[in-house]
TIPA-698497 format. One record per residue (C-alpha): residue in one letter; x, y, z. Coordinates in steps of 0.1 Angstrom, whole numbers, padded with zeros to 4 digits, always signed. Each point is the difference from the previous one (the first is absolute). Layout:
aXYZ/...
This chain:
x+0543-0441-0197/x-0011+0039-0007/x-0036+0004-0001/x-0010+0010-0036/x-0001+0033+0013/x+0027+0006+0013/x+0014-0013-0030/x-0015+0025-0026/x+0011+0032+0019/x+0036-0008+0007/x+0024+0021-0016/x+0036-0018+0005/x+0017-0003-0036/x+0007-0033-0014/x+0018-0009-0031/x-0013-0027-0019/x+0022-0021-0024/x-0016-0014-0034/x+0020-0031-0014/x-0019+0005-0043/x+0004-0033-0010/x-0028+0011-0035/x+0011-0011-0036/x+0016+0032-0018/x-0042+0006-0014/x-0008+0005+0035/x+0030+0012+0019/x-0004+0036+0002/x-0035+0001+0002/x-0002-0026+0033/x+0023+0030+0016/x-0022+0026-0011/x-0033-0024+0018/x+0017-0004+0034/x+0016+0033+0002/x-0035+0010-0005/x-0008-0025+0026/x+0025+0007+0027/x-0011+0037-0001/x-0035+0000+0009/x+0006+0000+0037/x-0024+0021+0016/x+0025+0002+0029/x+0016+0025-0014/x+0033-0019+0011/x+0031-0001-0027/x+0006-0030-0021/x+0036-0001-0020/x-0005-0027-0025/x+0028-0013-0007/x+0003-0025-0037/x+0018-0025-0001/x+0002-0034-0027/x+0017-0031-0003/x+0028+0005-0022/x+0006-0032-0019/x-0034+0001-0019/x+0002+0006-0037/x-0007+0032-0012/x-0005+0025-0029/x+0026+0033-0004/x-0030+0022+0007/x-0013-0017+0034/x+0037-0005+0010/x+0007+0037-0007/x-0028+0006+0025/x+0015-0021+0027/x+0031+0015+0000/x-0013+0033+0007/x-0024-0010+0023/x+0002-0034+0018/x+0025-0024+0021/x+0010-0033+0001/x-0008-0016+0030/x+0030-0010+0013/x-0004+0040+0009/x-0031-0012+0022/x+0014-0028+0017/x+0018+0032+0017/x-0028+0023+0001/x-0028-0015+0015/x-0033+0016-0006/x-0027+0005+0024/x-0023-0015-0026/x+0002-0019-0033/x-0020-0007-0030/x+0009-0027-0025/x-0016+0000-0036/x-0012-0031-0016/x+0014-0006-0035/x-0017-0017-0031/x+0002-0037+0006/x+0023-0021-0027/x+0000-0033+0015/x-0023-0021+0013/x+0020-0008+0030/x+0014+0032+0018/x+0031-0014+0011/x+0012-0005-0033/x-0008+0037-0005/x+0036+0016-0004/x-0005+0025+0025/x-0014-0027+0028/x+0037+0001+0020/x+0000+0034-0002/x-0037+0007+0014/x+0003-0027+0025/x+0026+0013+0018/x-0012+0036-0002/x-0030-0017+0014/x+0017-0017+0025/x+0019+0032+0012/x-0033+0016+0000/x-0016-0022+0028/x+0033+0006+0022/x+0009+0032-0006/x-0034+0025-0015/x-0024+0011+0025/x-0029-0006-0026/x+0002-0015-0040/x-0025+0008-0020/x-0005-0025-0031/x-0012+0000-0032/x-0021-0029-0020/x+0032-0027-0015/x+0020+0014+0033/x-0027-0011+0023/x-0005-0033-0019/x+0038-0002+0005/x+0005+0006+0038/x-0028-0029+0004/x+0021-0023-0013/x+0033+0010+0014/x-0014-0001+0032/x-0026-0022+0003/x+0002-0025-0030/x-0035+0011-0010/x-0001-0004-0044/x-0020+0026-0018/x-0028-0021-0027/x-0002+0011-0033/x-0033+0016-0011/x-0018-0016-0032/x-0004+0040-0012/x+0018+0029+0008/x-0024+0023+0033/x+0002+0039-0013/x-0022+0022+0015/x-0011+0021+0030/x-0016-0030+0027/x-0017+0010+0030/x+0017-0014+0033/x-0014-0005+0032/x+0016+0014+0031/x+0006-0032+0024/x+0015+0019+0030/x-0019+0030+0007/x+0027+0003+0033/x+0030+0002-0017/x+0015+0040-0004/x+0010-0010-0039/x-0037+0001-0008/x-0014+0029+0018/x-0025+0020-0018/x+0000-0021-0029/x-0036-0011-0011/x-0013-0036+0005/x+0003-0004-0035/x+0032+0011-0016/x+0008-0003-0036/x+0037-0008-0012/x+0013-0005-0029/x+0012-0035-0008/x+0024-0010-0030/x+0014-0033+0000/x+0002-0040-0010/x+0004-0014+0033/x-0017-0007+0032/x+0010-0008+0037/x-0037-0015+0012/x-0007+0024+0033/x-0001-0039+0019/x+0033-0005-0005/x+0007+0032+0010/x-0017-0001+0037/x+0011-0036+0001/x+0037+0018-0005/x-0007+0024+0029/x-0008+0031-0022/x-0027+0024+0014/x-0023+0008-0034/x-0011+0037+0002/x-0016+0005-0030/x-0018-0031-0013/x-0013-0016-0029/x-0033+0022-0003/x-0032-0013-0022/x+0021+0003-0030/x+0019-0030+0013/x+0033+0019-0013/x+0018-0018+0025/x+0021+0019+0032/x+0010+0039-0004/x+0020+0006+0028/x+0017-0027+0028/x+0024+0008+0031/x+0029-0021+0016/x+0028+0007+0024/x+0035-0014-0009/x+0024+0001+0022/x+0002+0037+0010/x-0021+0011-0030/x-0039+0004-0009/x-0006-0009-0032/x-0026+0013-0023/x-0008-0021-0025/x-0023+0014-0029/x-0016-0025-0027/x-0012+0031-0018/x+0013+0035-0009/x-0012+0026+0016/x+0023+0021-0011/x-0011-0004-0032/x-0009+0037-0023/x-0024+0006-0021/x+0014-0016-0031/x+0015-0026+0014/x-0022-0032-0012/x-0006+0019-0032/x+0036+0001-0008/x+0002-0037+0014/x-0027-0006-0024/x+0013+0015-0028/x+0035-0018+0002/x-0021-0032-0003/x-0018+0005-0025/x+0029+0011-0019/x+0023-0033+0012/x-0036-0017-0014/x-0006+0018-0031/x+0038-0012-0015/x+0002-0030+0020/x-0009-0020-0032/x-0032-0021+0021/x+0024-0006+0026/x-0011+0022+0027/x-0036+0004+0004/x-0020+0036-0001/x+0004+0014+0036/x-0037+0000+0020/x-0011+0037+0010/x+0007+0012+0034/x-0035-0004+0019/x-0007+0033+0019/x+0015+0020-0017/x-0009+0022-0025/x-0035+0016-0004/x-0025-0014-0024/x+0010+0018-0027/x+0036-0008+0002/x-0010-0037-0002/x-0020+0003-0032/x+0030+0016-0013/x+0023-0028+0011/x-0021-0026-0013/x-0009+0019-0035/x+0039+0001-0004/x+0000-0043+0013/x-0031-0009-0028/x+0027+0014-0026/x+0029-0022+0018/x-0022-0029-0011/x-0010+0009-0035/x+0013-0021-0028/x+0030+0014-0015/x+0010+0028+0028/x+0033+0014-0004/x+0020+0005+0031/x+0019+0030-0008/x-0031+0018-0010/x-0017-0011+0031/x+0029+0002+0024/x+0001+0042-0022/x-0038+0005+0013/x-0001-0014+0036/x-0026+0025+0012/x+0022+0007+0035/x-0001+0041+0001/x-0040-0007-0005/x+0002-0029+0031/x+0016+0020+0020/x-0025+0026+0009/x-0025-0024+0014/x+0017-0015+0025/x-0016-0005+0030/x+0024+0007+0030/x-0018-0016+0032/x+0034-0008+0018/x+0022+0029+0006/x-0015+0015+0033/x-0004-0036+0017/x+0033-0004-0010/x+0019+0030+0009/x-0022-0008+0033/x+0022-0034-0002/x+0035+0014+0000/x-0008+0034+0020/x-0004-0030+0027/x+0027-0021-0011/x+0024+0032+0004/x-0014+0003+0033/x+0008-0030+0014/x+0037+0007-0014/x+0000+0037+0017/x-0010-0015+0037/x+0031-0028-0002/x+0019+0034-0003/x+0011+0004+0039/x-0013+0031+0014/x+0025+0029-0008/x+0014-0021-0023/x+0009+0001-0034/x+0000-0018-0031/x+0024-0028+0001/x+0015+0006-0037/
């Protein structure tokens, strides 16, 4: 393997594929976080991203309008193999994911991946899912939903994926599962970035299938700005008209300044006031006043993250060489 060095100056162009697997609320922004991602290579190397979805997911007319101007199906990918991959997560609907109706679909993209993709790169619910695909390791529920920004430790100071990132590295986390990090290293994963004293759980974990690496990434780096505020904000809408049924979402820890968390809980005391009318509620969430006191602690660590990641994909390039698109 490169040195990390080696790895950050090497110019060779790669193209990177993303499979956006995001419900239509989060579909065109999840492109907009990893294009974003993918592009701070300090290399100075070209990346073609290339979009790609799975086609048999539901859709509206306006996020179907979108991929047919800019995405493929991947049967197009099984014939153009990129020299990396990334696969979104998606919001979880069932409590076991092979009864998820995209399961077949991811699991043999995932599968392909490990023969076929130099390096895949995956998101939160796609990690969860290679771990059971390929090692039969469940993810356990959480009691309460983790939103916020967690610090993780770095576990493997030696490996090029975590050079220059601080010993401490805060990610964003968003989700109602957990894979325990011993099951994980009792699976043969290599945790690089740990559960830190926030006890979030892992960040980021490594395995090699078949001819791939795998990234596996518990949080969301990629995450923007407004990313857990808009996460937020859907649940406290699905709360506010979910007639008792779903309870008032928890504040993402980490996250906004002091002042945006006394404005999130004056708006929650009114929540829980005798008599409160969701629409007029729902009419006043105080977002636009939120959103100028977040906090963003993650975005250089992370563009650190990926400028390594898309190293490690630029040096499985063969000297010369080029992309293999």
């Amino acid at each position: 393997m490169s040195s990390p060095e080696a790895l950050a100056i090497d110019p060779r162009p790669i193209t990177v594929a993303l499979v956006n697997n995001m419900p239509d609320a989060a579909f065109v922004d999840t492109e907009g976080q990893f294009r974003r991602a993918v592009s701070a290579d300090p290399g100075g190397g070209a990346v073609d991203l290339q979009l790609y979805t799975i086609a048999e997911l539901p859709r509206s007319e306006e996020i179907s309008a979108v991929i047919r101007s800019q995405y493929r199906d991947l049967d197009d990918l099984w014939t153009h193999p990129p020299d990396a991959l990334i696969v979104t997560g998606t919001e979880p609907a069932q409590a076991q994911l092979p009864y998820e109706p995209y399961w077949p679909f991811l699991a043999r993209l995932l599968e392909w991946a490990a023969e076929t993709v130099p390096t895949t790169l995956l998101s939160c619910l796609a990690s969860h899912a290679s771990i059971l695909l390929f090692d039969k390791v469940e993810r356990v529920p959480r009691s309460t939903k983790l939103s916020g920004v967690f610090a993780g430790t770095v576990e493997d100071r030696g490996d090029p994926l975590v050079a220059g990132l601080p010993e401490l590295v805060p990610v964003p986390h968003s989700r109602m599962n957990d894979i325990p990090e011993t099951a994980m290293i009792e699976a043969g994963y290599r945790i690089l970035i740990g559960s830190g004293p926030d006890r979030a759980g892992w960040s980021v974990a490594t395995k090699r299938y078949g001819e791939g690496l795998f990234v596996l990434c518990q949080g969301h780096p990629e995450y923007s700005n407004l990313s857990l505020l808009r996460e937020y904000r859907r649940d406290v809408r699905r709360s506010l008209f979910g007639r008792g049924a779903v309870p008032y979402p928890r504040l993402p820890v980490g996250y906004l300044s002091p002042a945006g968390v006394a404005v999130a809980e004056k708006f929650t005391e009114r929540v829980s006031a005798p008599g409160a009318d969701p629409i007029e509620l729902w009419a006043s969430f105080p977002f636009e006043e939120m959103t100028i006191t977040v906090e963003n602690t993650w975005a250089a660590p992370s563009a650190a993250l990926y400028a390594n990641w898309l190293g490690l994909a630029r040096a499985a390039v063969p000297a010369g060489g080029t992309s293999r698109a």
